[in-house]
N, CA, C and O atoms as CSV, one atom per row, in Angstrom:
chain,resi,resn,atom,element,x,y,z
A,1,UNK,N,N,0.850,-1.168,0.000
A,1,UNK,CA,C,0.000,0.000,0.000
A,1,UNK,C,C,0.905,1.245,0.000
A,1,UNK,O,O,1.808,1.134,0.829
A,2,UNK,N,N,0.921,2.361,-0.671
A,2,UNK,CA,C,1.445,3.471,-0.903
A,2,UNK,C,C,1.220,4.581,0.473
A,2,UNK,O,O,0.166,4.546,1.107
A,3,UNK,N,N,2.025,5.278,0.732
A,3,UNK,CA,C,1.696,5.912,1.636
A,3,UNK,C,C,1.142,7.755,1.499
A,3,UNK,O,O,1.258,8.710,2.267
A,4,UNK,N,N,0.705,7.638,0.528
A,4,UNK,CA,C,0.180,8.666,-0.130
A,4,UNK,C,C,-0.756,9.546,0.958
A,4,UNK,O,O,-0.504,10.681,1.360
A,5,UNK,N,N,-2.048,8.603,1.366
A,5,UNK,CA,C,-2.951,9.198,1.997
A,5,UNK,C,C,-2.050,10.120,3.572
A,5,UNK,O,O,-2.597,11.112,4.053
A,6,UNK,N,N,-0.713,9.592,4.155
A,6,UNK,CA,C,-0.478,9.852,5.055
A,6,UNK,C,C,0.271,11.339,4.944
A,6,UNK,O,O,0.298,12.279,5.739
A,7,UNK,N,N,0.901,11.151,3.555
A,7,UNK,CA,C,1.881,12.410,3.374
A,7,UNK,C,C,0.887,13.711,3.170
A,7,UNK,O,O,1.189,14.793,3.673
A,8,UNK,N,N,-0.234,13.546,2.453
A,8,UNK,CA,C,-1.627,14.260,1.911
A,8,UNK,C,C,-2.229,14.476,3.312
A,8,UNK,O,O,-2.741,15.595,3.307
A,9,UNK,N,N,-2.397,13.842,4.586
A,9,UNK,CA,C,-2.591,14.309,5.716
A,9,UNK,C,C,-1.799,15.309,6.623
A,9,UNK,O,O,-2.266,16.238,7.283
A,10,UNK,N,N,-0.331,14.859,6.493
A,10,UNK,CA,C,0.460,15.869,6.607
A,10,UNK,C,C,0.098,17.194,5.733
A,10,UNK,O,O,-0.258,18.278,6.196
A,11,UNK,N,N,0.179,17.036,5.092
A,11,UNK,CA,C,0.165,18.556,4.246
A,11,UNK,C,C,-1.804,19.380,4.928
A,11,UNK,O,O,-2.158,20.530,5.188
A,12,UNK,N,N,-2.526,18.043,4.952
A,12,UNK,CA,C,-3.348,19.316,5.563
A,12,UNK,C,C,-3.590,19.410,6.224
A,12,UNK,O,O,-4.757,19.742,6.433
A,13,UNK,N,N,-2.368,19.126,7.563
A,13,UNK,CA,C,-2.615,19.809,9.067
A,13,UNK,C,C,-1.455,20.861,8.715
A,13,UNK,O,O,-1.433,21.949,9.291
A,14,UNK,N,N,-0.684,20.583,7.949
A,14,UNK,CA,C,0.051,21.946,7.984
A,14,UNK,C,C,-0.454,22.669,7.324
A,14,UNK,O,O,-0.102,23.809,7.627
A,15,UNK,N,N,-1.270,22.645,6.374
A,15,UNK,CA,C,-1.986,23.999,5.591
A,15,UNK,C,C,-2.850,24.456,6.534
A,15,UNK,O,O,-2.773,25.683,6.472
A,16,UNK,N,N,-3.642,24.139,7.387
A,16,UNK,CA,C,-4.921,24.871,8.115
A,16,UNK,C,C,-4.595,24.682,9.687
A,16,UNK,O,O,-5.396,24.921,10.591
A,17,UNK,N,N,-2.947,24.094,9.888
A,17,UNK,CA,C,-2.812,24.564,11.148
A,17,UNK,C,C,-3.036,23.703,12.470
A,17,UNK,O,O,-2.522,23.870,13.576
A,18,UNK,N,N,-4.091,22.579,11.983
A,18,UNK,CA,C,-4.710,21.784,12.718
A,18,UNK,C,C,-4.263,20.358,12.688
A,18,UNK,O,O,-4.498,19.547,11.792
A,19,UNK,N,N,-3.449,20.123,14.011
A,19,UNK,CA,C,-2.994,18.956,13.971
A,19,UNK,C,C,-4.194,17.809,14.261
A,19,UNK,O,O,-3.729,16.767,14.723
A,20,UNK,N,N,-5.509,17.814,14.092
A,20,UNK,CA,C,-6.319,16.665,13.906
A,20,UNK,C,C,-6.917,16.574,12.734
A,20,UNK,O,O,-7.665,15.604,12.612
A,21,UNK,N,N,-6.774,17.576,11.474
A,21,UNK,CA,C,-7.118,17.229,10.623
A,21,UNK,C,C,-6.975,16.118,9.967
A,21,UNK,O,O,-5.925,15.483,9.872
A,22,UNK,N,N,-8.023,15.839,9.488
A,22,UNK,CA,C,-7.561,13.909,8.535
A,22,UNK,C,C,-8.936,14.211,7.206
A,22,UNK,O,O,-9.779,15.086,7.010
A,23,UNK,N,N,-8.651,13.326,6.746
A,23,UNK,CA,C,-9.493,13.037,5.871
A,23,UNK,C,C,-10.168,11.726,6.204
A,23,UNK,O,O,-9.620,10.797,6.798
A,24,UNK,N,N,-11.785,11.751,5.629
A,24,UNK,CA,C,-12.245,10.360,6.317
A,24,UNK,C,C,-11.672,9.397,5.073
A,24,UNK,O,O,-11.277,9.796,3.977
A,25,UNK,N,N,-11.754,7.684,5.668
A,25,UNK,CA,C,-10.750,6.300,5.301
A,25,UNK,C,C,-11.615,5.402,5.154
A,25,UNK,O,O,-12.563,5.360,5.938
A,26,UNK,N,N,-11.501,4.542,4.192
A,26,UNK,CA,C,-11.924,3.014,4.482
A,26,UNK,C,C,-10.843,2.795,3.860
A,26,UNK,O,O,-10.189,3.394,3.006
A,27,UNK,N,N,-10.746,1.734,4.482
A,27,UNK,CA,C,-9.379,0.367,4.119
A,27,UNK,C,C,-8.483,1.501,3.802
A,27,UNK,O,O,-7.705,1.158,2.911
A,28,UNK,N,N,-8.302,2.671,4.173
A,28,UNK,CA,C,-6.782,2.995,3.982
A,28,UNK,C,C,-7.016,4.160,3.041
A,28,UNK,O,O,-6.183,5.047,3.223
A,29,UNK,N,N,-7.867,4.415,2.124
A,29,UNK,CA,C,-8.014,4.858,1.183
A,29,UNK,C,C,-8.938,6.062,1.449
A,29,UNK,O,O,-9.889,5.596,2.076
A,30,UNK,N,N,-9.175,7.786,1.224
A,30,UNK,CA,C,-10.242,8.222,1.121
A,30,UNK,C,C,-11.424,7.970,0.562
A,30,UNK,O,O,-11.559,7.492,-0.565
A,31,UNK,N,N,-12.053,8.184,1.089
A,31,UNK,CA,C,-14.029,7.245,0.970
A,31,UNK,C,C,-14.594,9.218,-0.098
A,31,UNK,O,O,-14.159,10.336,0.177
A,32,UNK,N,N,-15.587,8.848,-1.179
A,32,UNK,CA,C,-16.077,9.846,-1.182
A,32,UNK,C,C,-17.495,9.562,-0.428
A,32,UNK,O,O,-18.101,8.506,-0.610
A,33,UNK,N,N,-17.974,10.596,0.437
A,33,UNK,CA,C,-18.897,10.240,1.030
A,33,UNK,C,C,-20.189,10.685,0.252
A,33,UNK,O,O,-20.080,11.761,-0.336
A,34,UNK,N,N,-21.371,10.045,0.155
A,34,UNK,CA,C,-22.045,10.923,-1.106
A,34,UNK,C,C,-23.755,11.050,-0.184
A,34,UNK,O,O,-24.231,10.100,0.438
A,35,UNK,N,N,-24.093,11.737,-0.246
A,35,UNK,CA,C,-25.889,12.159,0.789
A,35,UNK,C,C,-26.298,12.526,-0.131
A,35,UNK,O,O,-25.844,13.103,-1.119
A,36,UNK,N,N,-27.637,12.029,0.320
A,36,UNK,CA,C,-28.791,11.938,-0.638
A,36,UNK,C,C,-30.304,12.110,0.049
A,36,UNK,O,O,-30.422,11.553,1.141
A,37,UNK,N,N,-31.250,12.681,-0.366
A,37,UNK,CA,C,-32.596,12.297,-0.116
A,37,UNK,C,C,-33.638,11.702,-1.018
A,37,UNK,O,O,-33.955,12.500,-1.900
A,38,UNK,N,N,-33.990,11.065,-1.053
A,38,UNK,CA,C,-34.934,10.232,-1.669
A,38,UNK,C,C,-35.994,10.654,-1.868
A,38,UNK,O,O,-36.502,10.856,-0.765
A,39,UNK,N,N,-36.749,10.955,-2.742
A,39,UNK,CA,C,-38.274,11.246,-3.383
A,39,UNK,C,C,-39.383,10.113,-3.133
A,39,UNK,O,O,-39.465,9.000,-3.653
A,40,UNK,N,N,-40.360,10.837,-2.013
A,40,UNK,CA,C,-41.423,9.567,-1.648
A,40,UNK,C,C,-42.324,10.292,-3.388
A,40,UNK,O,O,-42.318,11.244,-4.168
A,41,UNK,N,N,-42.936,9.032,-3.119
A,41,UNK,CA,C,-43.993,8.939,-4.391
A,41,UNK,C,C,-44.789,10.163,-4.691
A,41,UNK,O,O,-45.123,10.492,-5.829
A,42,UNK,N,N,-45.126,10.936,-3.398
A,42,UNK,CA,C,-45.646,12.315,-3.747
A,42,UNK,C,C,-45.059,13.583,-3.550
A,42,UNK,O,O,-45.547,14.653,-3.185
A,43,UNK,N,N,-43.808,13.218,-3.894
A,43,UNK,CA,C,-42.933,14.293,-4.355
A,43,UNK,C,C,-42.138,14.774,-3.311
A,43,UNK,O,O,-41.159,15.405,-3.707
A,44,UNK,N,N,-42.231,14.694,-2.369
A,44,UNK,CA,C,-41.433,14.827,-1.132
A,44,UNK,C,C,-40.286,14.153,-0.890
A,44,UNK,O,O,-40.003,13.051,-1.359
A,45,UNK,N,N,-39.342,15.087,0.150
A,45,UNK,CA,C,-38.146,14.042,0.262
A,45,UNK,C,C,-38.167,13.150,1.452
A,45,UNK,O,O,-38.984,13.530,2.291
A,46,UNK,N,N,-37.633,12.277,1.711
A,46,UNK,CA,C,-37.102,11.563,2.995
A,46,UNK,C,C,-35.778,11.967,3.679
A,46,UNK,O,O,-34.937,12.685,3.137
A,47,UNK,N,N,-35.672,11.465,4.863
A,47,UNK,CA,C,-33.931,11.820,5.570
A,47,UNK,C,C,-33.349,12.055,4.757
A,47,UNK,O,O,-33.786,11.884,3.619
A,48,UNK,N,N,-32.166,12.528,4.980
A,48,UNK,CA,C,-31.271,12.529,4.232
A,48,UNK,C,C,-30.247,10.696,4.393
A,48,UNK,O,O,-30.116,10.108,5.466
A,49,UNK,N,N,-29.827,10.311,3.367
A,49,UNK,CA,C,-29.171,8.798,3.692
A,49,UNK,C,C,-27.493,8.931,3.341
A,49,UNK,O,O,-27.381,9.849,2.528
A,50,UNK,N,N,-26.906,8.674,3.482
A,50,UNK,CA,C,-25.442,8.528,3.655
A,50,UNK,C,C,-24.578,7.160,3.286
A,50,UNK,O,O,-24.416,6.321,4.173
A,51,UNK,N,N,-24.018,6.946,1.938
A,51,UNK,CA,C,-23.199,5.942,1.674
A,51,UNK,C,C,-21.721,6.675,1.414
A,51,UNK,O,O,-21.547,7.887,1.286
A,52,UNK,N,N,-20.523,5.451,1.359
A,52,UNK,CA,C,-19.454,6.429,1.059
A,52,UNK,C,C,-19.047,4.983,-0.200
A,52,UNK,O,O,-19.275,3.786,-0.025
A,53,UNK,N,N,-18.279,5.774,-1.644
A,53,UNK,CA,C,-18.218,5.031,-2.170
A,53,UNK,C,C,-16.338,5.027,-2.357
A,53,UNK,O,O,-15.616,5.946,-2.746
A,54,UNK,N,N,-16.003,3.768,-1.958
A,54,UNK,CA,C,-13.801,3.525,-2.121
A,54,UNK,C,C,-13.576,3.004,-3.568
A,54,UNK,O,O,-14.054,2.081,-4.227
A,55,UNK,N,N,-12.567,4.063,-3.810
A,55,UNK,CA,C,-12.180,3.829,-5.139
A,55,UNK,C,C,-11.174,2.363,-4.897
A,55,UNK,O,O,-10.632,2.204,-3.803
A,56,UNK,N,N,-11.020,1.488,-5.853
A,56,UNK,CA,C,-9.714,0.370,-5.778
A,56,UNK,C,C,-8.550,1.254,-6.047
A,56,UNK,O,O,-7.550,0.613,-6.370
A,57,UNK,N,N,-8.452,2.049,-6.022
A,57,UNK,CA,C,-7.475,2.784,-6.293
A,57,UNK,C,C,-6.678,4.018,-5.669
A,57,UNK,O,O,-7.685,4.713,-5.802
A,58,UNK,N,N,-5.955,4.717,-5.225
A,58,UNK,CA,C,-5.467,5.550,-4.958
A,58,UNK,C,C,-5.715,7.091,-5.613
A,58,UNK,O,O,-5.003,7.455,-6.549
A,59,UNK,N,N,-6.626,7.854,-5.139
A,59,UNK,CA,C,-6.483,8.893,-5.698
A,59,UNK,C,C,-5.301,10.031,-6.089
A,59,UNK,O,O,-5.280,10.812,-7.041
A,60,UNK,N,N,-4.529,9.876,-5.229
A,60,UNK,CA,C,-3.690,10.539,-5.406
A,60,UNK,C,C,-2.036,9.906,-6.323
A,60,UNK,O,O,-1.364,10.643,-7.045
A,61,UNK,N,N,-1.754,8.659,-6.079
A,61,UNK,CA,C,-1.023,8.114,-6.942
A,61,UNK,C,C,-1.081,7.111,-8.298
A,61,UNK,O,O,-0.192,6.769,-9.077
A,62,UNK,N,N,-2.851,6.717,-8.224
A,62,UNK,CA,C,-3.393,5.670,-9.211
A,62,UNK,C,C,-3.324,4.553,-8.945
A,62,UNK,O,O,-3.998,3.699,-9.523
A,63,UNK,N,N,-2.064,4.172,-7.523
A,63,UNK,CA,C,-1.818,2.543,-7.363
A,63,UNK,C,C,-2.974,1.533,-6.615
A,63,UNK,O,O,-3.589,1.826,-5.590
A,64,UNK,N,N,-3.073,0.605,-7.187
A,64,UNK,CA,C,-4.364,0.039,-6.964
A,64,UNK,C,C,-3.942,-0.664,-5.348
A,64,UNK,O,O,-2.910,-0.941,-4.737
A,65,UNK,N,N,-5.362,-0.738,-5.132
A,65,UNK,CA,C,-5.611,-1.149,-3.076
A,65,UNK,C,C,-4.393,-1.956,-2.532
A,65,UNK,O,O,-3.590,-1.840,-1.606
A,66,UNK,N,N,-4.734,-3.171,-3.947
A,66,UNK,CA,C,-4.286,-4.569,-3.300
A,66,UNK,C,C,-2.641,-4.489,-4.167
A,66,UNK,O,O,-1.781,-5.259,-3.739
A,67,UNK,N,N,-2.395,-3.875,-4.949
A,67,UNK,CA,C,-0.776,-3.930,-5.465
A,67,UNK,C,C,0.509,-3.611,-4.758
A,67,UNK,O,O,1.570,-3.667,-5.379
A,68,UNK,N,N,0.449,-3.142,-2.968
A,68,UNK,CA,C,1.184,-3.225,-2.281
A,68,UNK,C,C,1.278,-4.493,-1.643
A,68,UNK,O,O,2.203,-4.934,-0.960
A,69,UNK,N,N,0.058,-5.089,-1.995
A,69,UNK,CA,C,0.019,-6.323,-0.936
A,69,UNK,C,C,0.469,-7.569,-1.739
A,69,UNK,O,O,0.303,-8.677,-1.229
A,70,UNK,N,N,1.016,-7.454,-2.934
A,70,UNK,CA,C,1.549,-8.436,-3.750
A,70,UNK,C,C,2.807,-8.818,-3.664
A,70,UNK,O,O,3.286,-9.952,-3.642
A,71,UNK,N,N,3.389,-7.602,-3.607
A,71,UNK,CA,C,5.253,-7.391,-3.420
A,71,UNK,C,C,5.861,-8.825,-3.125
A,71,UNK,O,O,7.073,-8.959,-2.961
């Protein structure tokens, strides 16, 4: 696994100062998190619902999830 996401964390506690900044993770990787409300049948919305979708891939370098874990 590349250590991309960690160096990209560094950089944005030093840009805004805040040493708890992070970005949210699954398996290692930034998640895009995506919200939504749903349309009941008469036109109205529902809650809002919350999935996050992980790329196999590395956004920031392209290297895929599992290609560190091959080595």
């Amino acid at each position: 696994m590349c250590d991309c996401l960690a160096k990209a964390t560094e950089t944005l506690r030093k840009a805004y100062g805040d040493p708890e900044a992070e970005f949210k993770e699954t398996s290692g990787y930034p998640a895009l998190v995506v919200t939504y409300r749903p349309k009941r049948h008469d036109g109205t919305f529902e809650h809002k619902r919350e999935f996050r979708l992980t790329p196999p891939f590395c956004p920031f370098c392209g290297k895929r999830c599992d290609e560190g874990d091959q080595g």
